[in-house]
C-alpha positions in Angstrom: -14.1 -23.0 -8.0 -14.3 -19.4 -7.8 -16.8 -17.4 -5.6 -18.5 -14.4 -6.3 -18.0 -11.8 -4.4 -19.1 -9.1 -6.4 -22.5 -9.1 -4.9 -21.1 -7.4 -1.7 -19.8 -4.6 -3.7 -22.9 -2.2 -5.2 -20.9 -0.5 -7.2 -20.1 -3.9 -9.2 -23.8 -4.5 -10.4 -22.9 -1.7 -13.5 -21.5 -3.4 -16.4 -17.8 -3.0 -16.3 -14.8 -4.9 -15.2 -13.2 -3.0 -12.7 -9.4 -4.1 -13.0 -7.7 -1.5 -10.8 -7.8 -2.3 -7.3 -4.2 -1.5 -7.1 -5.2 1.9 -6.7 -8.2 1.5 -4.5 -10.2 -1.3 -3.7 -13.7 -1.0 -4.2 -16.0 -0.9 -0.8 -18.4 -3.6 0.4 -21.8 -2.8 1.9 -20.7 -4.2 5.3 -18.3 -1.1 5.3 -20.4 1.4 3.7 -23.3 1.1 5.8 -20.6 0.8 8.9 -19.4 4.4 8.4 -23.3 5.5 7.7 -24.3 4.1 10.4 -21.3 5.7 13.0 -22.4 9.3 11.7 -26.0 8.4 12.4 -25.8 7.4 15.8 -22.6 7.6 17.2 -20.7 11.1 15.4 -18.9 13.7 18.3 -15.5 14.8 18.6 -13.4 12.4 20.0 -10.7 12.8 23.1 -12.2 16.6 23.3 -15.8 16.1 25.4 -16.6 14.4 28.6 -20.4 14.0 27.4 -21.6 10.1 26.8 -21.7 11.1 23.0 -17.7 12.0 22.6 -17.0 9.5 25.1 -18.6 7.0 22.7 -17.2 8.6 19.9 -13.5 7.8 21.4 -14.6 4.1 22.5 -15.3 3.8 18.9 -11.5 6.0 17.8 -9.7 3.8 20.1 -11.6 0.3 19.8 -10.4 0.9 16.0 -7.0 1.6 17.0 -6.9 -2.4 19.0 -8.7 -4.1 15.9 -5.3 -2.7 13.5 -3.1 -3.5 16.5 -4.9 -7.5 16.5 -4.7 -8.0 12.6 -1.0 -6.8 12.7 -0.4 -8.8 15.7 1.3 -5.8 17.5 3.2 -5.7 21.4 0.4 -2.8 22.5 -1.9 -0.9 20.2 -0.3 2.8 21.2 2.1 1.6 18.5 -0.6 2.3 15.9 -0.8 5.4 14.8 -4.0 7.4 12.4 -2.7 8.9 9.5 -4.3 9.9 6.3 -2.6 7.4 3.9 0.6 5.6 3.8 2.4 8.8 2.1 1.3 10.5 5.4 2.5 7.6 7.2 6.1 7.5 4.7 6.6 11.3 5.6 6.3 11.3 9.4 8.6 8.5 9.5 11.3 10.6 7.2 10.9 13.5 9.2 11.7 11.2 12.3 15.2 10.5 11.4 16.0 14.2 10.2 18.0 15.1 13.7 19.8 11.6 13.8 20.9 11.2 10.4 24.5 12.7 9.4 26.3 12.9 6.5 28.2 9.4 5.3 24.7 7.5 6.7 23.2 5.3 3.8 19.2 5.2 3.2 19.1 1.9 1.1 15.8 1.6 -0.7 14.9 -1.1 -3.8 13.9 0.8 -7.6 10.8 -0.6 -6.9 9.2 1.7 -4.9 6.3 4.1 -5.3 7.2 7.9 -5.2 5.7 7.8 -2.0 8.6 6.0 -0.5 11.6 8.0 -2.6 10.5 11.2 -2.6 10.7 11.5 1.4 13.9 9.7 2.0 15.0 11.8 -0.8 14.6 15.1 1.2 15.8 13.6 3.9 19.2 12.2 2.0 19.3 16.0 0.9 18.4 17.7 4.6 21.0 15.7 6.3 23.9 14.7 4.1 23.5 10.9 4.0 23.9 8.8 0.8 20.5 7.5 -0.9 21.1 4.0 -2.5 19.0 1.8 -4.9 18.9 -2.3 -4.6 18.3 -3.3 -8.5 16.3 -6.3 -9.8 16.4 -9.6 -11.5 13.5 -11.4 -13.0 11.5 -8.6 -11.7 12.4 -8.6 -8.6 15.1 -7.5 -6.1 18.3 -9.5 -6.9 19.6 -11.6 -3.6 23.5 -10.1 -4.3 22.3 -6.5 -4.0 20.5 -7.1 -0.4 23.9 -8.3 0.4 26.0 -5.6 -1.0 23.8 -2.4 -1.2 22.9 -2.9 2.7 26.2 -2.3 4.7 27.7 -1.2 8.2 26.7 2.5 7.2 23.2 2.0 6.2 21.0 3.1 9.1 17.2 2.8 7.1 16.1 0.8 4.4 12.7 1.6 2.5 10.6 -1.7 0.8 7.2 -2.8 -0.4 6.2 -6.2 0.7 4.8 -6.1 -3.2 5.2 -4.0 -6.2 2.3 -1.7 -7.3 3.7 -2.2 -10.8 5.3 -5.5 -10.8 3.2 -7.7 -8.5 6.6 -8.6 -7.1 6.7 -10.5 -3.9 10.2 -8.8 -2.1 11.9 -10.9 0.3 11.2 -8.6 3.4 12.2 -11.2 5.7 15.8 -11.4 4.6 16.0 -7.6 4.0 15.1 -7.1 7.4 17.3 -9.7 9.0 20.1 -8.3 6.8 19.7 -4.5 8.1 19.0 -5.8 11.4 22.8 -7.2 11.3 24.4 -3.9 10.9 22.1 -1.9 12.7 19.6 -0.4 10.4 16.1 0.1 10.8 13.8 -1.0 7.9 10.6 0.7 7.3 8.1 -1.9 4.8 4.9 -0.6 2.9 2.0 -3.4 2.9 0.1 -0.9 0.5 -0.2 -3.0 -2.1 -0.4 -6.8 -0.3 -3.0 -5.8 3.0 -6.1 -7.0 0.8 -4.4 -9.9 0.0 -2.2 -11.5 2.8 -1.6 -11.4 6.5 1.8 -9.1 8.0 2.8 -10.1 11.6 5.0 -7.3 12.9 6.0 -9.5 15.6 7.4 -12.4 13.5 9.0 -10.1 11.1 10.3 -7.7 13.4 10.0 -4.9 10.9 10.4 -1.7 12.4 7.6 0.8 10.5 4.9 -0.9 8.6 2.5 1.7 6.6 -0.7 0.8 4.4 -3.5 2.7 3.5 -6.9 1.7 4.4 -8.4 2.0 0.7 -6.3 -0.4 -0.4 -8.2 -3.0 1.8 -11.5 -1.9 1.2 -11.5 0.7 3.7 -13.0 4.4 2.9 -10.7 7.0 1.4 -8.4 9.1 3.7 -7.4 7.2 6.6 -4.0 5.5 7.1 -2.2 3.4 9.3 1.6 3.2 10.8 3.1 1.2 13.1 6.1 2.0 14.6 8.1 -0.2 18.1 7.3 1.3 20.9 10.6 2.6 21.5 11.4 4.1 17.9 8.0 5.9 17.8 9.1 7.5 21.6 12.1 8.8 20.1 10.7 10.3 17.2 9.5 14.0 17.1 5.9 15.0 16.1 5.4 15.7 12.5 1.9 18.0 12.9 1.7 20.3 15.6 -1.5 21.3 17.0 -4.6 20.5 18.6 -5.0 16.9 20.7 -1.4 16.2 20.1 -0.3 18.4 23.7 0.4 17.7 26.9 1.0 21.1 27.9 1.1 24.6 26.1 2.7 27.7 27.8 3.0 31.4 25.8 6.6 30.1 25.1 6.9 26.2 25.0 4.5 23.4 24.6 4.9 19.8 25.6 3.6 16.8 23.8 1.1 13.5 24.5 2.1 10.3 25.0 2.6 7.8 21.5 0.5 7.6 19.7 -1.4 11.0 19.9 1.7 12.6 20.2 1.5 12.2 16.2 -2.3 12.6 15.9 -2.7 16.6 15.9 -6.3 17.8 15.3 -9.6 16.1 14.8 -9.2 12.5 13.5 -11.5 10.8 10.6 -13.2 8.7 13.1 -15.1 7.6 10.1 -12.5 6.5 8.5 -11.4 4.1 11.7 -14.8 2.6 11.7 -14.6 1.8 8.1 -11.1 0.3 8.3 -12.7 -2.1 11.4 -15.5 -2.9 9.2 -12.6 -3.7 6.2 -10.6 -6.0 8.4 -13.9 -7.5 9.8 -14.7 -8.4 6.3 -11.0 -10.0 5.3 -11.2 -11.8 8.4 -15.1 -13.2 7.9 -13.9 -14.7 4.5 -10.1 -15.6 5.3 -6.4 -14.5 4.2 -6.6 -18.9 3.1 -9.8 -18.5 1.3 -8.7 -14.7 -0.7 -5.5 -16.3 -1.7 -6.9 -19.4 -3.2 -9.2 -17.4 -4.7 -7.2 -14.4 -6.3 -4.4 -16.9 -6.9 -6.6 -19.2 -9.5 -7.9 -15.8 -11.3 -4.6 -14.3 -11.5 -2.8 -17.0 -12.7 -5.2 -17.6 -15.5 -5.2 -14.0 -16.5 -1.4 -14.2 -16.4 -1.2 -17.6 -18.4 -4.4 -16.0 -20.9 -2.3 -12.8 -21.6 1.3 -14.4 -22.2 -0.9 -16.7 -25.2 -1.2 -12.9 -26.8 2.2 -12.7 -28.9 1.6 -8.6 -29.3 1.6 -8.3 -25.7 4.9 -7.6 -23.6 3.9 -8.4 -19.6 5.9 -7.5 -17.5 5.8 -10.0 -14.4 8.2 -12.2 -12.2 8.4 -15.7 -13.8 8.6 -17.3 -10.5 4.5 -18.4 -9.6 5.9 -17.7 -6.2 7.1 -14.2 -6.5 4.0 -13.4 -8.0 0.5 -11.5 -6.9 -2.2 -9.6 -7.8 -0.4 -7.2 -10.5 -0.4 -7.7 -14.5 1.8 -4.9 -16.3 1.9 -5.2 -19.9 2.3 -3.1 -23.3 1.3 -3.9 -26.7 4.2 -3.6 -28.2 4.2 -0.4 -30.4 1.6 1.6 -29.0 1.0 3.6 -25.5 -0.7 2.3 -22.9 -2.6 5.1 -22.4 -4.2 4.6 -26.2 -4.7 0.7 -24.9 -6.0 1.7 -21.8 -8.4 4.2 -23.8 -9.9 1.7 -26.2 -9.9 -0.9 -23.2 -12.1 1.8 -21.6 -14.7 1.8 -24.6 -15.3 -1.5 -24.1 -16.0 -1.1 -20.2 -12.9 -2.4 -19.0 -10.9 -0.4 -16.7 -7.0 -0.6 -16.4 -4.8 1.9 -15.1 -1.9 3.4 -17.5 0.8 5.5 -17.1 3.7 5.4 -14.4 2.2 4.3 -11.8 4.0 6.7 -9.8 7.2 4.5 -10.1 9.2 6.5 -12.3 12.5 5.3 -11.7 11.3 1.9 -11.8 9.9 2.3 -15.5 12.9 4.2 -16.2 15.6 1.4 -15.3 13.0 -1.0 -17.4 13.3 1.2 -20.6 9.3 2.2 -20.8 7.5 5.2 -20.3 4.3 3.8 -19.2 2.8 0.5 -18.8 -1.0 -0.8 -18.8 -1.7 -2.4 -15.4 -4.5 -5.1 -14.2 -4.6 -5.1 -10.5 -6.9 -7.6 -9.4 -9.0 -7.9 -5.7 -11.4 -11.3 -4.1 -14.3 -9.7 -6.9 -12.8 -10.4 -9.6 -13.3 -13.1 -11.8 -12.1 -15.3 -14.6 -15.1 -13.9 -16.6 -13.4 -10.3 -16.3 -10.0 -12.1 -17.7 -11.9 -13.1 -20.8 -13.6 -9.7 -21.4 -10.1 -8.8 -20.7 -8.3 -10.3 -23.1 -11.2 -9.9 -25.9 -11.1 -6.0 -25.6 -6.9 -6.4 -26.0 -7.3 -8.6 -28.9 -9.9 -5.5 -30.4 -7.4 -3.0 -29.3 -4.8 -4.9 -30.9 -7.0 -5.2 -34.3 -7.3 -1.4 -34.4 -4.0 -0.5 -33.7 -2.2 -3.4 -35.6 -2.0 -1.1 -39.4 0.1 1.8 -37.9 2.6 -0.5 -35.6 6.0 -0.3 -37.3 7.3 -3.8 -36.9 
């Protein structure tokens, strides 16, 4: 039986079927009326006064700060840094390795990624001399022999996302981890795409950087999360320079805060940290048990409804198992961004295009794919309105498709 969550989301009472939570979830009341309510009654500058109103204002930063530490079940929270977005997040970790990283080092990361992952490790391959390698895929996902032979003695950093924001591809992290753990890499993981939908235990999988982004999980726009060890983060230099990120500045030097404000320059979207604890409040008030059981029965019947449609090509891990929350597909013979358009007439709204995977769609032979990215408010309802717009999209396209 599927529950309706829609009625916690305003935004959902308009009629349309809102099928791109890949790219941002949409926000529940709890969480909207969380951030109102902080700018009403508890909005200063945090870190900067010593009145009861910034000192409230930094109870509230830093109480946010322990809630992300708790969900991700990290050693201390001063290994959670505020970023703007996991792209924020992907670059001050790149920058991090750019005076420890020498020519003949290898950056392994898997063509699955978003550009937000390649494109910094791709400066830094060309900054420092080291080799940028890709693992490749089978079945839509990353083959088990190129974790074993793309990750070697001289890789010191491999890049993956826990799930594919074009795929829906469930990556083994665990063994990818273990495996550059055995020669001494470091492995930086992006939850982007699976926070709204299943737990990540830093501890347990001894990853090294996570990054998400708090929209994904029904947090407000702009604010981000990384977590980085203790140690690695200590080691690292700041990426923004500037205002609450010093210790002491002199007419010649400056020297910096401790982690994590040592990464934290200027005024932080307090906001933004009250709406993420109002997000993770909410995924913990219904359950990670509960969301999957949920998503996991609506999914799988949009999957199974959509692979019935002979004129569609979807573009999905076989494996039930390897499988989440993403539905790529084409009709074959016409661009998605003419399906997406007529899909949009009828009120249903699917993203189209690259997805900002370029390579990805590039090793796959398309140019663009339709996606359906699915969150807890969706329903099987939305599948069948779904799959009735692609059949009508199908029937107006069908005379010019050259067979």
């Amino acid at each position: 039986m599927v529950n309706n969550y829609k009625k916690d989301f305003k935004i959902l009472e308009k009629d349309f079927v809102y099928l791109d939570s890949g790219a941002t979830n949409q926000h529940p009341q709890k969480v909207l009326k969380s951030v109102l309510s902080y700018y009403e009654k508890e909005n200063a500058n945090p870190h900067r006064g010593s009145y009861s109103l910034s000192v409230k204002a930094t109870n509230v930063f830093e109480g946010g700060r322990e809630k992300v530490a708790k969900f991700l079940n990290c050693k201390s929270s001063n290994e959670i840094v505020f970023t703007k977005n996991a792209t924020e997040s992907l670059n001050l970790i790149a920058h991090g390795f750019e005076e420890t990283l020498k020519k003949g080092d290898e950056i392994v990361l898997s063509i699955l990624e978003h550009h937000s992952m390649i494109v910094p490790f791709q400066r830094l391959a060309q900054k420092t001399g080291a080799n940028l390698k890709y693992m490749y895929l089978a079945d839509y996902n990353i083959d088990p022999k190129e974790i074993e032979s793309k990750i070697t003695k001289n890789t010191k950093i491999v890049g993956i996302s826990l799930v594919s924001n074009v795929l829906g591809s469930i990556t083994p992290v665990e063994t990818i981890i273990k495996k550059a753990h055995s020669v001494g890499a470091q492995v930086v993981v992006d939850i982007s795409q699976s926070i709204a939908h299943m737990p990540f235990d830093v501890q347990k999988t001894n990853a090294d950087f996570v990054v998400f982004s708090g929209h994904k999980m029904f947090a407000p726009l702009g604010i981000g999360v990384l977590y980085g060890k203790l140690e690695l983060l200590n080691n690292m230099p700041p990426f923004l320079l500037g205002g609450d990120m010093i210790e002491y500045v002199y007419e010649d030097h400056a020297t910096w805060a401790e982690v994590p404000h040592k990464f934290e320059a200027g005024t932080q979207n307090v906001g933004g940290v009250v709406g993420l604890a109002a997000a993770i409040d909410y995924i913990e008030s219904i359950g990670y048990k509960n969301i999957q059981k949920q998503e996991s029965e609506v999914f799988e019947y949009a999957y199974n409804q959509l692979k019935k449609l002979k004129f569609l090509k979807v573009y999905v891990p076989s494996k039930k198992t390897e499988r989440m929350s993403v539905l790529s597909f084409n009709i074959s013979g016409v661009h998605a961004h003419d399906t997406a358009s007529i899909l949009d007439m009828e009120n249903i709204f699917v993203r189209a295009g690259n997805h900002c995977a370029q390579p990805l769609l590039r090793y796959l032979g398309v140019d663009s794919t339709c996606r359906a990215s699915f969150s807890i408010y969706n329903t099987k309802e939305d599948v069948d309105k779904l799959v009735k717009a692609l059949k009508f999209a199908y029937q107006k396209f069908s005379k010019y498709i050259k067979e």
